[in-house]
N, C-alpha and C positions, 0 to 999 in steps of 0.2 A: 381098319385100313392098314396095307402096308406100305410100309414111306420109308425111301434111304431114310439113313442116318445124316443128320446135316451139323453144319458145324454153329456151336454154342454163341449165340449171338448178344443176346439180353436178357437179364428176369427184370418182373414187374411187380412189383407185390402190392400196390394198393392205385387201384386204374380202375376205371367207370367200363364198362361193354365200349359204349360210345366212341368215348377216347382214344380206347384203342385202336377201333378200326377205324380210327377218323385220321392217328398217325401213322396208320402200316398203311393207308391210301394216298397219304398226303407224298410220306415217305418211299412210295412203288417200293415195299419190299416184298421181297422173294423169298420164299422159304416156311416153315413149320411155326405155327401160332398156337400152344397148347394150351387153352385157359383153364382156371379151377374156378368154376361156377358154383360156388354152395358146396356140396357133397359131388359134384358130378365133374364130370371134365367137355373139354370143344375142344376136336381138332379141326385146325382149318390150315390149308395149304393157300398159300398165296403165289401170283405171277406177278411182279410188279405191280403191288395192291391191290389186285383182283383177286377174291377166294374164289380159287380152280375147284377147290374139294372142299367137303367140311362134312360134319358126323357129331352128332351131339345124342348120348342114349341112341334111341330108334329113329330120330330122324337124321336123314341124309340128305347131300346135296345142296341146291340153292333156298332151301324154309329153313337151316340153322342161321346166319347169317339174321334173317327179321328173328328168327325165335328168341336169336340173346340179346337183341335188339331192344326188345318188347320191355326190358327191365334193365335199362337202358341207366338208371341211376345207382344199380345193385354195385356194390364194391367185388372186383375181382383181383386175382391174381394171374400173372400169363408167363413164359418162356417162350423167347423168339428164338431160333434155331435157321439158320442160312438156308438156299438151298441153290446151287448152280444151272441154268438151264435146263442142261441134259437130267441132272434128277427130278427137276418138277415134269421132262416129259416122259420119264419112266414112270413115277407118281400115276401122271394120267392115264398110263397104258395098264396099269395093274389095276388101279379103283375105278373105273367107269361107275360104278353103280354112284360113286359119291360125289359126282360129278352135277 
């Protein structure tokens, strides 16, 4: 994906899948969700705690979301990064496919 650059919000170093996105939903944030899954990484783009985009290895779109879901108890780590309106709708106009 290509994604502004957003501004440095939070790290998280020991958070459940869950957790997280149970507080970037609770919390409507906006902006760049980078988690470290194991050896691999998730990006997901949020609107007010909606993931707009996400990308994890070869999957795209709305199945990452259930996919890091599914191990739902694995410990991860994440980087929250802001992101302003107008970047989350450049976001969308650039990655459709992650959509």
């Amino acid at each position: 994906m290509q994604l502004p650059r957003g501004r440095f919000h939070r790290l998280l170093k020991s958070t459940t899948s869950r957790a997280l996105m149970e507080e970037m939903n609770s919390a409507q944030f906006t902006g760049i969700c980078t988690i470290v899954l194991g050896s691999e990484s998730v990006t997901l783009v949020l609107n007010e705690g909606l993931v707009v985009l996400a990308e994890y290895g070869d999957i795209k779109g709305q199945h990452v979301p259930d996919t890091i879901l599914e191990g739902d108890e694995t410990e991860v780590a994440a980087e929250l990064n802001l992101l302003t309106p107008e970047q989350v709708k450049l976001a969308l106009e650039f990655n459709r496919p992650f959509a």
